[in-house]
C-alpha positions in Angstrom: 65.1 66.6 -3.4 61.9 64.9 -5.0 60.8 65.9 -8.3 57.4 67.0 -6.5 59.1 68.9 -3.7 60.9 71.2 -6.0 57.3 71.4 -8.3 56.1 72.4 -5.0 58.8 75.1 -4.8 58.7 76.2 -8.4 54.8 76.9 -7.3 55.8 78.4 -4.1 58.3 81.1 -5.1 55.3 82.1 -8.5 52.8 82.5 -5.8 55.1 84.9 -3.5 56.3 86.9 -6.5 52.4 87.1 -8.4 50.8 87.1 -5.1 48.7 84.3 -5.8 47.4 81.1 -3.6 49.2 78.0 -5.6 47.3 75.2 -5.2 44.5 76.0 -7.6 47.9 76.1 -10.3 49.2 73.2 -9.5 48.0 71.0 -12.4 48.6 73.8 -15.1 51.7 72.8 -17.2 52.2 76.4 -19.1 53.5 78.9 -16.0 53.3 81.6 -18.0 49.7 81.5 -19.1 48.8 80.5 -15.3 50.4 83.0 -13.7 49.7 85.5 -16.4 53.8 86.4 -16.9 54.5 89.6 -18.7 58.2 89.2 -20.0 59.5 91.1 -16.6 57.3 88.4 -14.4 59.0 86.1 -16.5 62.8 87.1 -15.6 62.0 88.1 -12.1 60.4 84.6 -11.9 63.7 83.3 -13.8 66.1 85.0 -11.1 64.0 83.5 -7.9 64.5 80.2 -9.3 67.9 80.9 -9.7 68.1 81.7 -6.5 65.4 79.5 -4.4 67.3 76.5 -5.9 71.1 78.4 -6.2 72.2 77.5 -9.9 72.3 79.7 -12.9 70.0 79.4 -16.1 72.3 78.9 -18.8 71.3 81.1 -22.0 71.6 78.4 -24.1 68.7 76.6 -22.4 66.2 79.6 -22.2 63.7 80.0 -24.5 60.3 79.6 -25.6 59.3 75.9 -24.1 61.5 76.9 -20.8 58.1 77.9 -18.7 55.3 76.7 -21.1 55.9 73.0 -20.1 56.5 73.1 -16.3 58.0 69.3 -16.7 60.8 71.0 -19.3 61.8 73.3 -16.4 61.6 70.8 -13.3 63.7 68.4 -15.5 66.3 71.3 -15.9 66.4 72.0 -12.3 67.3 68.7 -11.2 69.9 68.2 -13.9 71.2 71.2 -12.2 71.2 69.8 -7.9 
């Protein structure tokens, strides 16, 4: 999978949790200020991803930067496929 398709999917599963059309997001690098994340959006959001893409966040890896620099979290998902 491209590095845009699974942007594309990162997108997709944020808009079907936060009931939100995508595409005006797209270019936003901090999902949590996008999306408007409370720290529960932010592990429900955390566990789709887990599961849209079927790998496991290792706690090591989570923190601050995680979803305020989208490319930090697509680069982790493709170390991960």
């Amino acid at each position: 999978m491209e590095r845009n398709e699974i942007k594309e999917k990162v997108f997709e599963v944020a808009g079907k949790l936060f009931g939100q059309d995508t595409a005006e997001f797209l270019d936003k690098e901090n999902l949590v200020d996008a999306f408007s994340m409370t720290s529960i959006d932010v592990l429900e959001f955390l566990l789709a991803i887990e599961t849209e893409f079927d790998f496991e966040f290792d706690d090591e890896y989570l923190d601050e930067t995680t979803l305020q620099d989208i490319n930090v979290l697509l680069d982790y998902i493709e170390e991960q496929m």
